[in-house]
Structures are given as C-alpha cells and as structure tokens.
N, C-alpha and C positions, 0 to 999 in steps of 0.2 A: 339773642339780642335782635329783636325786629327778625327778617328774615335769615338771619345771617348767623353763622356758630360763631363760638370762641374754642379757641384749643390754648393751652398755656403748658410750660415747661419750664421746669430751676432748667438754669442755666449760668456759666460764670461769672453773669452779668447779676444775677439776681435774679430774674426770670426772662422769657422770651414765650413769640406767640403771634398769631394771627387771626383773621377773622376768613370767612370765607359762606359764600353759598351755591348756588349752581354753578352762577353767571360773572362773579365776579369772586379776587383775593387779595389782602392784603400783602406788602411784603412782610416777612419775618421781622416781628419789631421786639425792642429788650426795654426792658426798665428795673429800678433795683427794687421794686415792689408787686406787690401783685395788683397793691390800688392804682399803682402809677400804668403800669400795662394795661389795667383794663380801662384807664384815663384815654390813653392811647389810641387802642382800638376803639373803643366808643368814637371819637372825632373821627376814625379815619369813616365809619358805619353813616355816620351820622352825615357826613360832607358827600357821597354818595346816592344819598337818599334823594329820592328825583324831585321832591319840593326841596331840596337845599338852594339858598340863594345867599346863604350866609351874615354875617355882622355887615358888610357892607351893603346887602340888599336890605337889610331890616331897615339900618339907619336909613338909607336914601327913599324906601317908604315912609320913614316918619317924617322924615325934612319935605316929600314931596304933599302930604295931607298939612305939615306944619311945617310951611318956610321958615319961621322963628324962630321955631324949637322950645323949649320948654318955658323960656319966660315970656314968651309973646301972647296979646289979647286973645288973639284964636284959639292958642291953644287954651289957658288957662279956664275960659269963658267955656271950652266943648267938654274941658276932661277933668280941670283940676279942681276947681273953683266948691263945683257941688261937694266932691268926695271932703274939701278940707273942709268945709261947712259940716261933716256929719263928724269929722273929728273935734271940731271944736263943741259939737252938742253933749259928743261924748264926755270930752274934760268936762266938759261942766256939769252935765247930770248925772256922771258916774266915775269923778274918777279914778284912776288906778291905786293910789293911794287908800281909797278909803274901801273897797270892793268888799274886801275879805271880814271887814265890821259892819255891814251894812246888809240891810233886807230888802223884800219889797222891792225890785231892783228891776220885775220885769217889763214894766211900762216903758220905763225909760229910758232900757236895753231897744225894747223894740221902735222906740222914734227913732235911734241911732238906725236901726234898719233900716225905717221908712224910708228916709233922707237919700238914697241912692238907688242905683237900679242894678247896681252887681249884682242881687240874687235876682232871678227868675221870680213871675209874679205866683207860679207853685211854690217855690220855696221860700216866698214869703210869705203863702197861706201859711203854711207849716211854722218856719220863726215864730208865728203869733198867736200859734195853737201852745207851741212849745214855752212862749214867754207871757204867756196866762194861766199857765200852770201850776202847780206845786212846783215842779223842777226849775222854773226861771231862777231861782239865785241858786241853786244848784251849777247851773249852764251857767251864768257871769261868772262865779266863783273860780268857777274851773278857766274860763277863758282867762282870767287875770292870773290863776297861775299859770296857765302857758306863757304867759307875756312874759311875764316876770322870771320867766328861764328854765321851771319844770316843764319842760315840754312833755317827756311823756307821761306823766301823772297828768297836767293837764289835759294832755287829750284823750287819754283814758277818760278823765270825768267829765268832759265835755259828750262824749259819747253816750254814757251810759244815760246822762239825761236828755238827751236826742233823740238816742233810737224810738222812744214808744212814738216818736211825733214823727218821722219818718224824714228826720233831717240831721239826722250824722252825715252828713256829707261834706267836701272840702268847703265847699262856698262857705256854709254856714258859721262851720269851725274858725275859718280861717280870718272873717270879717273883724270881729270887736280886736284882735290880738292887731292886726292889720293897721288900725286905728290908733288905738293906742301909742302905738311904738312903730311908725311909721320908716322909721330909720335902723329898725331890728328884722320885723319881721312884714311879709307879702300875704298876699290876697289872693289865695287861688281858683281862677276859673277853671277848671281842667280841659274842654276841649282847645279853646283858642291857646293856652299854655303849651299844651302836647304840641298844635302844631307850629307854634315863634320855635317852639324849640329843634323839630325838626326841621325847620327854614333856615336855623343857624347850625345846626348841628351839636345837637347839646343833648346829655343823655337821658336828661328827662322825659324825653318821647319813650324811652323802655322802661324807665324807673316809676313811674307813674302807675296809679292802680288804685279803684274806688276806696278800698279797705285805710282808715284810717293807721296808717304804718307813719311811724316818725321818721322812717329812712327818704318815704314820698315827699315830705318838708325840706330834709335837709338838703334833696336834692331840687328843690324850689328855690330854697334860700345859696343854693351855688348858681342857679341859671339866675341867679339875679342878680347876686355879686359880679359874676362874668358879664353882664349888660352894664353895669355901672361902669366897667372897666373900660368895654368895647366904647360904652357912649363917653367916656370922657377923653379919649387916646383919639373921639374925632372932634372933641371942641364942646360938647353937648353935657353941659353941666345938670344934671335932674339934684333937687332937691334933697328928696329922698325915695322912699319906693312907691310911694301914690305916681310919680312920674315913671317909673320906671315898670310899675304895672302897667299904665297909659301905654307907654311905648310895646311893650308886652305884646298889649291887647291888637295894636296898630300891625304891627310886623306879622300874629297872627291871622288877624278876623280880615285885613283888607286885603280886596283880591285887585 
C-alpha cells in the first residue's frame, strides 16, 4: 500500500495487523474482518502521508475559495451552474429512459460533452471521433446500463467501444453515468481524485489504477459517500455529487 507493507494474522479477535515501512509502524490493530482491518490500516497509511491535511483541511479550503458554500452565487456561477446545464441537455436530448430503444444517439451524446470542460481538450478530440462513429450507440448504450446498475457489463461495453478511439479512460466512462444520476453515481478525474484523497486520507490514492476495474468505482463511490458525510457533520449541505465532485476537485487541484 503506497510505500508501506501490510502483514495480517486470525487472531481471537477475528484478525489482527499492521502496516509498516523503513521509517515508520503502525501499532498492532484487530478487527472482526479482514475488510474491516484493512479499513483500518488504510486510515492510519493514509493520515501519515506527508500531503495529509485531512476532512478538516479539505473543508476549510473549500469555505476559504467559497465563503458560502454550496448554495452561494460564487460558487454555483464558478462550478455548478455549467455542469447542471449539461445535465439538463442530457435529459432532454437523451434520456435515460428511452437510451436502450433509440439510435443515432452520437450527436447528441457529444453536445452533452461539449457543454463542460471535465475532459481535456485531447479527450475531447477522441469522444468525437468516438461518437461519430459506428460505435456511438454502442458507447451510450452501454453508459446507461451502467447507470441503471450493471456496472460491470456496463463498463465492459463502454470499453470495448472506446478503445479503437483511444478513450476508455475514467473521464470518459465515467461523464454521461455522472449526469444522469447525479445522486448515484461521480465523475472521475483521476489525478486531482488520487491526490483529495491522500489529503484526507482515503484509500483511494492505492486503489486507483488506469485499467478500467469495477473495484476503482466502488472505491470512488465510497471517497464520496465519506465527503457527504464529512461535509454535512460540518454544516455544508451539497446537493448531490456534481457538489461534491466540486468540492473533490477544490481540496485536490488548489494549492
């Protein structure tokens, strides 16, 4: 994990364990699981790591670029305003409901692209090579059954008509599902991600890894659960995860 081992042992507790590298050790920790131990160690790896500044540093970077917080002019005007503009293009020129009877779909997918700047302006060449293709309703198809809760069939076929375009990557994947169901599922940047997460200490800095793996999501969709919790146990009500991406991005990218 990052620079640091794990050793684990049954124990009468259920299991026991620590982490350890040159320079530093955890003490001997127990939990009645093996997930719950490496829950564990992960937090202690992660609160160690020399950008850790934690749930409390995140929030007080985002209150300090947003005094208001999430329902204030500022913020809504710099971070939210665009992205729910591209959700509502979405409902309307695609929506989820009808995806899986419907053709001809790549146009329309790709205005939903245009509408934002979370992909790179490479991996928007790509989206529009990809959604002028034979495979554009291939790729929606498949994004709407991820939304809609096959995660891994869906990302399986969001893949396979990706790759010839050179954009299976998370951004891509991750954008129309994002949209959609903003209150399911998130939007992944990967580098500014990786590092909110080692600034809170969350194990997604280890879990993460280009290869489209359902296990890299689910541990998305928990550093983001754990931000909903953190942000609303300080007053900081978000929405749903278009804010909570925001905040994401904030606690990552600003130095």
């Amino acid at each position: 994990m990052g620079e640091f081992t794990l050793r684990f042992r049954e124990s009468l507790e259920g299991f026991s364990g620590l982490a350890f590298n040159a320079n530093r050790r955890s003490e001997v920790m127990h939990a009645s699981s093996l997930e719950k131990l490496r829950a564990k160690l992960s937090n202690f790896v992660g609160r160690v790591h020399p950008n850790y500044f934690g749930w409390d540093g995140a929030y007080q970077r985002f209150v300090g670029v947003f005094p208001g917080g999430f329902h204030s002019d500022d913020y809504k005007s710099a971070e939210r305003n665009y992205k729910e503009d591209a959700r509502k293009l979405l409902e309307e020129r695609l929506p989820l409901s009808s995806v899986q009877s419907n053709s001809g779909m790549g146009e329309a997918a790709l205005a939903v692209f245009r509408k934002t700047n979370l992909l790179s302006p490479f991996e928007q060449t790509r989206i529009q090579a990809l959604l002028r293709s034979r495979r554009a309703d291939d790729f929606v198809r498949a994004a709407a059954t991820f939304t809609l809760g096959d995660r891994a069939n869906g990302l399986r076929s969001m893949e396979h008509a990706a790759l010839e375009y050179d954009v299976a990557k998370w951004t891509a994947i991750s954008y129309l599902p994002y949209l959609w169901a903003p209150t399911v599922h998130m939007f992944l940047k990967p580098e500014v991600t990786r590092d909110c997460a080692e600034r809170v200490g969350h194990e997604f800095q280890y879990k993460y890894e280009p290869a489209l793996n359902p296990s890299v999501y689910e541990s998305l969709i928990d550093l983001t659960h754990t931000a909903k919790a953190e942000l609303e146990a300080r007053g900081a009500l978000p929405s749903d995860n278009i804010d909570i991406q925001s905040f994401i991005w904030i606690a990552g990218k600003y130095e």
